[in-house]
C-alpha positions as CSV (number, residue, x, y, z in Angstrom):
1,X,121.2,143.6,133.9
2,X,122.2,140.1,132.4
3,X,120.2,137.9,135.3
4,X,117.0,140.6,134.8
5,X,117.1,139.6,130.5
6,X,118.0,135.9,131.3
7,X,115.2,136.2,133.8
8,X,112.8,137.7,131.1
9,X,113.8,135.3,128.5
10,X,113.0,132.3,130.6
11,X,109.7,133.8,131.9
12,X,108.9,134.0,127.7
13,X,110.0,130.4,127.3
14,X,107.9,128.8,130.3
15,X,105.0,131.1,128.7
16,X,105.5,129.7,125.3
17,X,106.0,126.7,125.8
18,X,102.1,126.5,128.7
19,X,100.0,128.0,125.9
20,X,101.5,125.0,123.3
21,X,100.7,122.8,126.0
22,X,97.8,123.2,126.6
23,X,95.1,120.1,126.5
24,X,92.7,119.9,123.2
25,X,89.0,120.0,123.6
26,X,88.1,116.6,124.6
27,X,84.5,116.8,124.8
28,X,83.8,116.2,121.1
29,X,85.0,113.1,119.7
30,X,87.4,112.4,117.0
31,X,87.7,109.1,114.8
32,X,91.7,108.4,114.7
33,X,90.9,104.4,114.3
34,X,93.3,103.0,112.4
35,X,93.0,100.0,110.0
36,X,94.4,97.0,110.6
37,X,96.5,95.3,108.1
38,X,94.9,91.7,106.9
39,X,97.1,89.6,104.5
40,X,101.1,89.4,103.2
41,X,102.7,92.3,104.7
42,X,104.7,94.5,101.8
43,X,107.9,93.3,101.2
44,X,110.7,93.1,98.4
45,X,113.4,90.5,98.1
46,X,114.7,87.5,96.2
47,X,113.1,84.2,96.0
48,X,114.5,81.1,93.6
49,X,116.8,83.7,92.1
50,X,114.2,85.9,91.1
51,X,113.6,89.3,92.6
52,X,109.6,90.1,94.1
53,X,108.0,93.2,95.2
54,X,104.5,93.2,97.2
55,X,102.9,96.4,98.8
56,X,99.7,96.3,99.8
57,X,97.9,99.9,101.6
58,X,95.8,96.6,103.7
59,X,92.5,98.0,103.4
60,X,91.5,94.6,101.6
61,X,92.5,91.2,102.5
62,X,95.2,90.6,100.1
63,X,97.8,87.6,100.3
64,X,101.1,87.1,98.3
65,X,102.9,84.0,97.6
66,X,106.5,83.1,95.9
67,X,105.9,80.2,94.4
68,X,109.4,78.1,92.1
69,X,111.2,79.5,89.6
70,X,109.1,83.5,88.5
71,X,106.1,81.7,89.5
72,X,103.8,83.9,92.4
73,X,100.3,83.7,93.5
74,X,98.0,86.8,94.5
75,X,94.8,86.6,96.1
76,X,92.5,89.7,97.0
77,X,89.1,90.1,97.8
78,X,87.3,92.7,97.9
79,X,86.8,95.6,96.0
80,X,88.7,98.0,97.6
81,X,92.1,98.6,98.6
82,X,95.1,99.1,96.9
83,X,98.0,96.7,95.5
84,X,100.8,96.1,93.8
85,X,103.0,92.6,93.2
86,X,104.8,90.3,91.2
87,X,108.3,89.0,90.7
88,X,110.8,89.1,87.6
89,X,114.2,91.3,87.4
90,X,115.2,93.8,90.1
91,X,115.0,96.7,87.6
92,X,117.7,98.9,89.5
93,X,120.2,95.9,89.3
94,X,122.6,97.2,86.1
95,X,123.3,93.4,84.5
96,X,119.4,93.7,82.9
């Protein structure tokens, strides 16, 4: 009786697990393209003693630079895409 309900219980899991596994409808076709990232990837850090945070979604060509002392540069073009950047205090650090 145990080998006939193990048996059963494995012919449910191989049945399961064929109609999951089945291949998709590839006849019509589907746009998955992803976009490429152009620019300073997003980062955070410390440069010259100053901590700088850059993100960047890269649907624009966006560049980030650390320049001396809380100095940074930002270029975009474009007007789309999405951004954020700059450097100054680390605002979870507990000495601000």
């Amino acid at each position: 009786m145990v080998s006939f309900t193990f048996t059963r219980i494995i012919l449910f899991a191989a049945a399961i697990n064929g109609a999951v596994a089945l291949p998709m409808n590839t006849t019509e076709p589907e746009d998955f393209s992803i976009l490429s990232r152009s620019g300073t990837p997003s980062s955070t850090g410390y440069s010259n003693g100053y901590y700088y945070s850059w993100w960047t979604d890269g649907a624009a060509q966006a560049t980030y630079a650390n320049g001396g002392g809380g100095q940074y540069s930002l270029n975009w073009s474009g007007n789309n895409g999405n951004l954020v950047g700059g450097k100054g205090w680390n605002p979870g650090f507990s000495g601000r």
